[in-house]
C-alpha positions as CSV (number, residue, x, y, z in Angstrom):
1,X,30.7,-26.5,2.1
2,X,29.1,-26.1,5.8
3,X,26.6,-24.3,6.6
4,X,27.7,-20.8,7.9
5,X,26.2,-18.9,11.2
6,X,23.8,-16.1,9.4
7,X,24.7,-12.7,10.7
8,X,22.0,-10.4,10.0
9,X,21.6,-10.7,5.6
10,X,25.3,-12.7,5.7
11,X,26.2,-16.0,6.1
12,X,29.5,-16.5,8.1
13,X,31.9,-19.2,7.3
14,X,34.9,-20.8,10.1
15,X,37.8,-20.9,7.9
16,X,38.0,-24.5,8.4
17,X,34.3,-24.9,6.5
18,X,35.7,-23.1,3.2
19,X,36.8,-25.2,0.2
20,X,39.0,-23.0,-1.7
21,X,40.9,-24.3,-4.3
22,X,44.6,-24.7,-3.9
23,X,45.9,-21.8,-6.3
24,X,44.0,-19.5,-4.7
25,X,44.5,-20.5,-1.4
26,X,47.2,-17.9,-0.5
27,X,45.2,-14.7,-1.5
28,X,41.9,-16.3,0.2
29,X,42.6,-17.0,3.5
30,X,44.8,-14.0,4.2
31,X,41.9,-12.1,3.4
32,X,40.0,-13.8,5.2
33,X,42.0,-14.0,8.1
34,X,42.2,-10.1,8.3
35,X,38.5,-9.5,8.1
36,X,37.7,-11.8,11.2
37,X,40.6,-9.9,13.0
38,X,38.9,-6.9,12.3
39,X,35.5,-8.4,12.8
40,X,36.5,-9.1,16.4
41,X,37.6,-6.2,17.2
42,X,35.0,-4.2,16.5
43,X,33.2,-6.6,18.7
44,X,36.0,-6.3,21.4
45,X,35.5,-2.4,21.5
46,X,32.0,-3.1,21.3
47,X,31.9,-0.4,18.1
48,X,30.0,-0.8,15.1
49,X,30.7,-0.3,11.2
50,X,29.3,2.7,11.1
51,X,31.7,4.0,14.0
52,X,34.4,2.8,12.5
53,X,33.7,4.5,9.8
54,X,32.8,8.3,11.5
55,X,36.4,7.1,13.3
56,X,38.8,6.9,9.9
57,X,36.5,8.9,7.3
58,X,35.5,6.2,5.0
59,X,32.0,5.2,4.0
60,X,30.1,2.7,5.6
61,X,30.3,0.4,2.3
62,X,33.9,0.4,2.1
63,X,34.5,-1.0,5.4
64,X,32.1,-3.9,4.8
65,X,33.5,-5.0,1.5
66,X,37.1,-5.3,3.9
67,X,35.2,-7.4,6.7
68,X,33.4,-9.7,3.8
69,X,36.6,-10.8,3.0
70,X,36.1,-11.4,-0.5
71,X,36.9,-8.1,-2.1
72,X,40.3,-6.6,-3.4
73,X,41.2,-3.5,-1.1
74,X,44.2,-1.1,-1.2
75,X,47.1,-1.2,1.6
76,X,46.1,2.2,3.0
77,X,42.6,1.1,3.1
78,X,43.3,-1.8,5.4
79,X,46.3,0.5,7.1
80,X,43.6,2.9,8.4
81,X,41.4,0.6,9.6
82,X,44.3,-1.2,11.8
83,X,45.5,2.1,13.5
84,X,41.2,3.2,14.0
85,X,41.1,0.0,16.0
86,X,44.4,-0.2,17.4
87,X,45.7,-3.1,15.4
88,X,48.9,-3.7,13.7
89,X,50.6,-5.7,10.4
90,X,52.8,-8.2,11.5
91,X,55.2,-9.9,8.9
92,X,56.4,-13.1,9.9
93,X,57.7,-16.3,7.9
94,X,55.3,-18.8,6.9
95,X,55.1,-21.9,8.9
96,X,55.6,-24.7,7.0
């Protein structure tokens, strides 16, 4: 695996530098995926994690384990977050 771009005590991977085995590759990069959306956003609105947080009443922590991207979370969980930062689910087909 690449190197990552260290973000304060984290290492940051591009999705392309992973190496995730194919089994798990559908619950991975979704996950994955979602955090950098959110990630982006918060830089977009120029907010921070802990704003966020004040913003849909969940603890610092929690929000973090969701933006790692390599933690389990419930639907309302990332539901919350989307509407706090004015982001949306979209369901489409896969592209093959």
């Amino acid at each position: 695996m690449k190197t990552g771009k260290r973000v304060g005590d984290h290492v940051v991977h591009e999705l392309d530098q992973l190496e995730v085995p194919p089994e798990y590759e559908v619950l991975i990069r979704p996950k994955i995926e979602i955090a950098q959306a959110i990630k982006r956003q918060l830089e977009n609105r120029r907010m921070s994690v802990r704003k966020l947080a004040e913003r849909t009443g969940m603890q610092h922590p929690q929000i973090v384990r969701v933006t790692s991207g390599d933690t389990n979370y419930n639907i309302d969980t990332l539901l919350k977050l989307l509407d706090a930062l004015d982001l949306e689910v979209v369901i489409q087909e896969k592209k093959l």
